[in-house]
N, C-alpha and C positions, 0 to 999 in steps of 0.2 A: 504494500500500500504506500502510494506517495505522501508526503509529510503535509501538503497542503490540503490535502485530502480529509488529512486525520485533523487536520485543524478547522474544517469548513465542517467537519462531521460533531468535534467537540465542540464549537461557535455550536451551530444547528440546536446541539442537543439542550446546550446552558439557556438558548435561548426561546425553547418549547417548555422546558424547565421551569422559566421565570414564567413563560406567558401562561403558565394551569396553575402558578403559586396563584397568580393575582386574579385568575378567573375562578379560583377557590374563596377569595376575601371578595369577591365582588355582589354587589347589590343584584338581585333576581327581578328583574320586570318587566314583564309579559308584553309585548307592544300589541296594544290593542285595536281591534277592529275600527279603520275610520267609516264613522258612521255620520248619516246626516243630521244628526240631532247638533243642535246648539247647548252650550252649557246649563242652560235656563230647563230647556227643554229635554233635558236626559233621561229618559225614563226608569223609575226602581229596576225593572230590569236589568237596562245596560248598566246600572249604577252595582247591582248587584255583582252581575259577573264580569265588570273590572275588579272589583272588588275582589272576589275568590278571586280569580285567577293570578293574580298577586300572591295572595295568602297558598295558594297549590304551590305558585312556584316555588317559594321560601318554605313551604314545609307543613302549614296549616293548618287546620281545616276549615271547611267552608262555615259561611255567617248565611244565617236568614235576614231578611230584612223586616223591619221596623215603623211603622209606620210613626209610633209615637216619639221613636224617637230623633225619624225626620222632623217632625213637629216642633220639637226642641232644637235642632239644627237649623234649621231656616230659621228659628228667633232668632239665633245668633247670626247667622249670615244675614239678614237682614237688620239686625243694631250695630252691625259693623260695617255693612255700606254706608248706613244712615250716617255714623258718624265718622266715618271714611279713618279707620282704625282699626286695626290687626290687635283680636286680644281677647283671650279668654275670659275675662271679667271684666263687662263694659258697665258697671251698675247693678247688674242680675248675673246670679255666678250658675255652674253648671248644677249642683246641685236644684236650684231654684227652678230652672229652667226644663229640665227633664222634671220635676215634681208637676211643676204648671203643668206638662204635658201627658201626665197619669202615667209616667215610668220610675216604677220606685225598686229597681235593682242596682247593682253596681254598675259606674261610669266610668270614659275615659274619653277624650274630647282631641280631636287634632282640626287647626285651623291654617288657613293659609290666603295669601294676596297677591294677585294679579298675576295667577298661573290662569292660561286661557283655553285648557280642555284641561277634562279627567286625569286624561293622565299625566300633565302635568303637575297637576296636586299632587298625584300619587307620588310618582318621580319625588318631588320637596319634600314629601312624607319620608318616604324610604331612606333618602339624605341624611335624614336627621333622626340621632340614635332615638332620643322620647319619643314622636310621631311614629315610629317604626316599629317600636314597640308595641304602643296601642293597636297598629295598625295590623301586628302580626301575635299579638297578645292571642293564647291558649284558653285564657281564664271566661273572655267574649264569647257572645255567641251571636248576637245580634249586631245590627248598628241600621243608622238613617243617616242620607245625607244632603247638604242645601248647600246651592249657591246665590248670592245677590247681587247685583250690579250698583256698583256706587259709581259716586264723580267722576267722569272721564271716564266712564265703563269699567272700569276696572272692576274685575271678579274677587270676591270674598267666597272661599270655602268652608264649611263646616261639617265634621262629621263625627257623629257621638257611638261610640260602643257601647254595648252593656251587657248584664249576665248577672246572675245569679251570686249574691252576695256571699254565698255558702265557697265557692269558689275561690274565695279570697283569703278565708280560717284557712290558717297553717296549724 
């Protein structure tokens, strides 16, 4: 075997080596169906199965959806267009807001500004270890989720999980 040979073989090898290290630490996210829906208009469905299909990649299991605690999710994506503010606690905190919405199990809340489809959110979700947690959280079973248009269009996301508080006793 020639010597340059054994080095373009050892380069190769270092170099498939490093690239399944980093595809081993890397983030899982499904690129999802482009669909005609507009953010506004995304229906539980397609909300649904972005949703699992995220959580399948990373390891999972799938979520049902929520009606109530969509309900609690659009509050907040709607007081955070209104006051054009990224924030978990705009005056009415999560608790308060899933209670208004007749959902009285465990929560977990991830929010986000001026990503302009689903899967953007998700993407900034995934990015960020808290969000990512919730987002691929064991203890969940459910979740709902809202968007609203504030000033200059810009989208506010919100999506709330929840489960069974029994789930949380260690």
């Amino acid at each position: 075997m020639d010597l340059s040979m054994l080095t373009t073989t050892r380069r190769g090898f270092l170099v498939l080596t490093a690239a399944a290290a980093l595809a081993a630490c890397s983030t899982t996210i499904p690129m999802l169906p482009k669909g005609t829906s507009t953010p506004e208009t995304l229906s539980d469905g397609e909300i649904l199965a972005a949703i699992n299909a995220v959580r399948k990649a990373n390891g999972a299991p799938p979520w049902s959806y929520s009606d109530s605690l969509e309900t609690a999710a659009r509050s907040q994506a709607r007081l955070m267009a209104q006051k054009n503010t990224l924030s978990h606690d705009l005056g009415v905190t999560l608790r308060e807001r899933v209670t208004a919405a007749g959902y009285l199990g465990a929560v977990g809340e991830n929010v986000a500004k001026g990503y302009t489809s689903l899967q953007g959110a998700i993407e900034g979700w995934m990015d960020s270890s808290g969000h990512r947690g919730t987002l691929l959280n064991h203890r969940f079973t459910e979740f709902g989720l809202a968007v609203a248009r504030g000033p200059g269009g810009k989208l506010y996301w919100a999506m709330i999980a929840g489960g069974s508080f029994e789930a949380w006793i260690v």
